[in-house]
C-alpha positions as CSV (number, residue, x, y, z in Angstrom):
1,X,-61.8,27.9,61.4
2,X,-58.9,30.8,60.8
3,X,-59.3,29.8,56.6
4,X,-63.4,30.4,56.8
5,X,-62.9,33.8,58.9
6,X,-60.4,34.6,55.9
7,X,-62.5,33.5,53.5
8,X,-65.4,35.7,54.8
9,X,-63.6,38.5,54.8
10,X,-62.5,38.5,51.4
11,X,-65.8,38.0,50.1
12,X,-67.3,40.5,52.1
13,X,-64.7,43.4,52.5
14,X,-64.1,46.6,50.1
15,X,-62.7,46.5,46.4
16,X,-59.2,47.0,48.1
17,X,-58.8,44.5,50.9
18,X,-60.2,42.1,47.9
19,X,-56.4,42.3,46.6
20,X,-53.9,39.7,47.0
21,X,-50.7,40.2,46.2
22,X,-48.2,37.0,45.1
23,X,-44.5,37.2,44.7
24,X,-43.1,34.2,42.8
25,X,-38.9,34.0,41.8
26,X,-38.7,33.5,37.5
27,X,-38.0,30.2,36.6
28,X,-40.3,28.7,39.1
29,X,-42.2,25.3,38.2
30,X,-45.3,27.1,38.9
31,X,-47.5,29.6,41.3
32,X,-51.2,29.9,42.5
33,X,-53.2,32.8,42.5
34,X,-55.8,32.4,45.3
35,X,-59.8,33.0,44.3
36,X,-61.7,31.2,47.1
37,X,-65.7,31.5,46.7
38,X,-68.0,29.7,50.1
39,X,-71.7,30.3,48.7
40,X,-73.1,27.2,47.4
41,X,-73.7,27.5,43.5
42,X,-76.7,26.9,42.5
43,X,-76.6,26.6,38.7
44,X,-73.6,26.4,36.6
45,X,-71.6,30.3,36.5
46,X,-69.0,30.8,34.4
47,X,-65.5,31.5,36.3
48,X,-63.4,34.0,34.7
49,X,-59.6,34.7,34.8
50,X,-58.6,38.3,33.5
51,X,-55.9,40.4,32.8
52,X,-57.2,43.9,31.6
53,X,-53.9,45.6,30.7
54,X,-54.2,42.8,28.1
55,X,-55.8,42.3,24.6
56,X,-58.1,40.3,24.7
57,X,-57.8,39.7,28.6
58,X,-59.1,36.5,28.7
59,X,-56.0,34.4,31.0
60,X,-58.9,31.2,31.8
61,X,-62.3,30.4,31.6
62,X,-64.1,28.1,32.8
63,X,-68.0,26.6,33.0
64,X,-68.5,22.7,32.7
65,X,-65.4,22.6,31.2
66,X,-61.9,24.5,30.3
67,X,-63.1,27.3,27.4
68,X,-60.0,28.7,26.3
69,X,-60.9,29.5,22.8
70,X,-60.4,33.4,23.5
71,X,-57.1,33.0,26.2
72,X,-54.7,35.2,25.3
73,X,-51.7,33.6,23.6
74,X,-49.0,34.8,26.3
75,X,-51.0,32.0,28.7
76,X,-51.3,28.9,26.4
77,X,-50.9,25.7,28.4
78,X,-49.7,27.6,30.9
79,X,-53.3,27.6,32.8
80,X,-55.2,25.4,34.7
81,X,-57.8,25.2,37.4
82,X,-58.8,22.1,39.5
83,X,-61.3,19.4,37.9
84,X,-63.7,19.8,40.9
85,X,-63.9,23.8,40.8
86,X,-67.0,24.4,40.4
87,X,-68.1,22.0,43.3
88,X,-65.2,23.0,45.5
89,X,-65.9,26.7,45.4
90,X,-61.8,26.4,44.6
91,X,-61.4,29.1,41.4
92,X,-57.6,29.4,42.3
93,X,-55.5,29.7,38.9
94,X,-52.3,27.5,38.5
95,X,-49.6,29.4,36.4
96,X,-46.8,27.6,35.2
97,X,-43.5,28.3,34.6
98,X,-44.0,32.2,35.5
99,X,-42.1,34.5,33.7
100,X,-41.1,38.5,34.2
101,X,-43.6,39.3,31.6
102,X,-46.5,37.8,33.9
103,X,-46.3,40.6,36.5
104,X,-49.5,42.1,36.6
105,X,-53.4,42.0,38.4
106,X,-55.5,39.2,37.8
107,X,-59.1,39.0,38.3
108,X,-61.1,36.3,39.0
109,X,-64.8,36.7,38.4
110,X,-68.2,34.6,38.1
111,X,-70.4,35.2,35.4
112,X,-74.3,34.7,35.7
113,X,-76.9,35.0,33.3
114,X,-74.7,37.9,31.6
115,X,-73.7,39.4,35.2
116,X,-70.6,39.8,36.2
117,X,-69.2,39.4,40.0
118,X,-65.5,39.9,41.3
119,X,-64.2,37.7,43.3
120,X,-60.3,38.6,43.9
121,X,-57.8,40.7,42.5
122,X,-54.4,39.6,42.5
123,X,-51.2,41.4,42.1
124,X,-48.9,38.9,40.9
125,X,-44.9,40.1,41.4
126,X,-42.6,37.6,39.3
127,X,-38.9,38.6,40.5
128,X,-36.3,38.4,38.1
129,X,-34.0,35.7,39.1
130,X,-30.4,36.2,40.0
131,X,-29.1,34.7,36.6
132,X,-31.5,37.0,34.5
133,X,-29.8,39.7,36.1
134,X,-26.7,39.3,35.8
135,X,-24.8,41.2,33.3
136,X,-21.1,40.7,32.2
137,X,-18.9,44.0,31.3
138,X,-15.3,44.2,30.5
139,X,-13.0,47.1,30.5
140,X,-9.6,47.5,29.7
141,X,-7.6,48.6,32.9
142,X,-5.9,51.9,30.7
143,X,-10.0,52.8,29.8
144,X,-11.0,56.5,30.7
145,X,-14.5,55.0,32.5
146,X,-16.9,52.0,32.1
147,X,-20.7,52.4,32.5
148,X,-22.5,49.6,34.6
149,X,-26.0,49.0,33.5
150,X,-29.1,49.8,35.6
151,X,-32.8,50.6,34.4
152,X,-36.0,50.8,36.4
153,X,-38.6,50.9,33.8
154,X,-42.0,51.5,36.3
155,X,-42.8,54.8,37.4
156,X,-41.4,56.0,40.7
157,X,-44.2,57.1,43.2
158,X,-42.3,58.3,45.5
159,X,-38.7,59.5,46.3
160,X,-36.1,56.1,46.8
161,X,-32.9,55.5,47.3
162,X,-30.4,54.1,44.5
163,X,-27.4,52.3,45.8
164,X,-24.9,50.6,44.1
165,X,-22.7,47.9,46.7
166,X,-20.0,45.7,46.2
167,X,-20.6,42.9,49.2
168,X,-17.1,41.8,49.2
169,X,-16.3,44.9,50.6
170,X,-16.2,46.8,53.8
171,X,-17.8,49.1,53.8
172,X,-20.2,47.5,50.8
173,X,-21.2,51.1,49.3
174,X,-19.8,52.2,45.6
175,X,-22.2,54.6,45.3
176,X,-25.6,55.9,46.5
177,X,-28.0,58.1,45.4
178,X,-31.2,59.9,46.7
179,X,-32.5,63.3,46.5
180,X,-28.9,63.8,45.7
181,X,-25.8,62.0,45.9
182,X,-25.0,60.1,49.4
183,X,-21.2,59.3,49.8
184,X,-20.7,59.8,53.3
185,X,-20.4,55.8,53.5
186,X,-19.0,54.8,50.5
187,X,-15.6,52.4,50.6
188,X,-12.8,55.0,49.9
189,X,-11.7,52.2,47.0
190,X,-14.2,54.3,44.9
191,X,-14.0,57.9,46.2
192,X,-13.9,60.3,43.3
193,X,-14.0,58.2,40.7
194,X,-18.1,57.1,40.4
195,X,-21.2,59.2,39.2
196,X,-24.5,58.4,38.4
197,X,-26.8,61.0,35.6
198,X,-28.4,63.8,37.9
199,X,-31.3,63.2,36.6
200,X,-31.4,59.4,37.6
201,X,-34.7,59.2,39.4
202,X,-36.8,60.7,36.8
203,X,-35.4,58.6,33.8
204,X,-35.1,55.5,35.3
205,X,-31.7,55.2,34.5
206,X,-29.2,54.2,37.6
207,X,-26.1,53.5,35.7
208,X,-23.4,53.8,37.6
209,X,-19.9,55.3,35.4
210,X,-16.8,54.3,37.2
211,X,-13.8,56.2,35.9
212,X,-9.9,54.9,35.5
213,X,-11.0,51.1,36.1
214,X,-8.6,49.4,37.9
215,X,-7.7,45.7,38.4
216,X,-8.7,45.9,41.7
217,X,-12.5,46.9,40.7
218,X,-13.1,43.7,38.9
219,X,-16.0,41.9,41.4
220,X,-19.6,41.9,41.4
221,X,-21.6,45.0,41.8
222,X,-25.4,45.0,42.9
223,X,-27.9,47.7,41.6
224,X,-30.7,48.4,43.8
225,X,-33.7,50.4,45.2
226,X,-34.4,51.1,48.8
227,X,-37.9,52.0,49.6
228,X,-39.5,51.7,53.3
229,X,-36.6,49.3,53.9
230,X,-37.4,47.2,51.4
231,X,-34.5,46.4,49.1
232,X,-34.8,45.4,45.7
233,X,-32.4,44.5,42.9
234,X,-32.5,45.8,39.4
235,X,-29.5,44.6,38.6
236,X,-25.8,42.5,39.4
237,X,-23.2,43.3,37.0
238,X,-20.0,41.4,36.8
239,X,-17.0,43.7,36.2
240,X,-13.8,42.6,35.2
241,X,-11.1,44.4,34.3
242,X,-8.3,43.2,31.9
243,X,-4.6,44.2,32.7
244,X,-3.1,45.8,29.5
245,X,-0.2,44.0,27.9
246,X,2.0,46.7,26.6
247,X,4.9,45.9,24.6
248,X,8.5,48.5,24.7
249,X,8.9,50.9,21.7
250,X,12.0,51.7,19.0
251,X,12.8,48.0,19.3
252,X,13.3,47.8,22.7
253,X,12.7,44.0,23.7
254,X,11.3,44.8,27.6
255,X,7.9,45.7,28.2
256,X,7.3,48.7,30.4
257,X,4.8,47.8,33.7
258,X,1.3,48.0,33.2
259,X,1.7,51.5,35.6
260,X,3.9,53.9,33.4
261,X,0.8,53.7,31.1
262,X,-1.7,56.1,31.3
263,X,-5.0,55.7,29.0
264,X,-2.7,53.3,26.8
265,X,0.0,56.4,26.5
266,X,3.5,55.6,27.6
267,X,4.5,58.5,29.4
268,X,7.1,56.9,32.0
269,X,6.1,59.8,34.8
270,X,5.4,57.4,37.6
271,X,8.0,57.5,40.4
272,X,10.5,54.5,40.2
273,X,9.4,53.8,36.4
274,X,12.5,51.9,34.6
275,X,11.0,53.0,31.4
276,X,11.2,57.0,32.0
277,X,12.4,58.6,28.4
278,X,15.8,60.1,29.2
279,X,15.4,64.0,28.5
């Protein structure tokens, strides 16, 4: 009884309430988008999948049989709706193997004698999987600064907040971002040493620069947006940093510590530096 009064509504409400919106994780076997209609048909409609952003927009079709002559390519035998559809009232869309590039609004329509009747919209949200997001950098530890890799490419309605985190640490903050930069938590490990572009939420670009790498910053660091709560990742990027192996100069046969170098310069002013050049 709870579907029907659904069902109803959907049919019956606004443009807007008509919207659905589906979140599915990338690499998943397969996700439906929902298109439900209860009248009883009476001749033989055409059902219609679209995508309008698309050229031609055609994602399935439908009438006694599959027509998928004009589907767009991006959607080949990747479609299909059940055998009994038409009977059933059931126009929900099976897409398989979703991929990043499938995020977008669907419509499902009926077409009759030439006219054209919405059924559903769907907003369909395929989330980037944790191994597409992943990105490897490595630094050498005497580097000035390394840049770890964030892009939003959507256009930002509204004012959010960027944060970088490291969840191995406490507290987890590396950096973070908003109207302007947001320290006041951030792990000490990092203090002084990160920026991101001032410009960040208008470009889109949220990379972080961490200057004078260290050993001890190689880990995982997540990229992500923070709007009404919700937390979203745009990115995880594994850092490692690679410990220099310096050898002595003039023929000396010992190597000096990786910590009298500075930016690969042996300068021997550290305190306690076996190395120092007499003056």
């Amino acid at each position: 009884m709870e579907l029907f009064a659904v069902v109803v509504f959907l049919l019956y409400a606004s443009q807007d309430s008509l919207t659905v919106k589906v979140e599915v994780q990338e690499g998943t076997q397969s996700v439906v988008l929902p298109c439900q209609y209860s009248k009883v048909l009476k001749e033989i409609v055409t059902v219609k999948w679209s995508r309008f952003d698309l050229s031609p927009n055609t994602v399935h079709q439908r009438r006694e049989g599959d027509d998928l002559q004009a589907q767009n390519q991006l959607f080949r035998g990747r479609t299909s709706m059940t055998p009994d559809a038409l009977d059933a009232g059931d126009f929900n869309l099976t897409l398989k193997e979703p991929q990043l590039s499938d995020s977008g609004d669907y419509t499902c329509s009926i077409i009759d004698e030439g006219e054209e009747t919405t059924l559903s919209d769907v907003q369909l949200h395929v989330k980037a999987s944790q191994d597409s997001l992943t990105i490897k950098v490595e630094v050498d530890q005497l580097a000035q600064s390394v840049v770890l890799p964030c892009q939003y490419t959507k256009e930002l309605e509204e004012i959010v907040t960027v944060k970088w985190s490291r969840f191995d640490l406490n507290p987890n903050t590396v950096h973070q971002r908003r109207e302007g930069d947001d320290l006041q938590a951030q792990n000490q490990l990092f203090r002084g040493r990160t920026s991101i572009r001032p410009d960040a939420l208008d470009s889109g670009d949220f990379s972080l620069t961490l200057r004078e790498p260290q050993l001890s910053d190689s880990g995982e660091y997540t990229c992500s947006i923070i709007d009404d709560k919700e937390d979203t990742i745009l990115s995880v990027v594994q850092l490692h940093v690679k410990e220099r192996e310096a050898s002595g100069e003039c023929g000396d046969t010992h190597k000096p510590p990786v910590e009298c170098l500075r930016f690969g310069v042996f300068t021997g002013e550290q305190e306690g530096c076996p190395f120092a050049p007499s003056g």
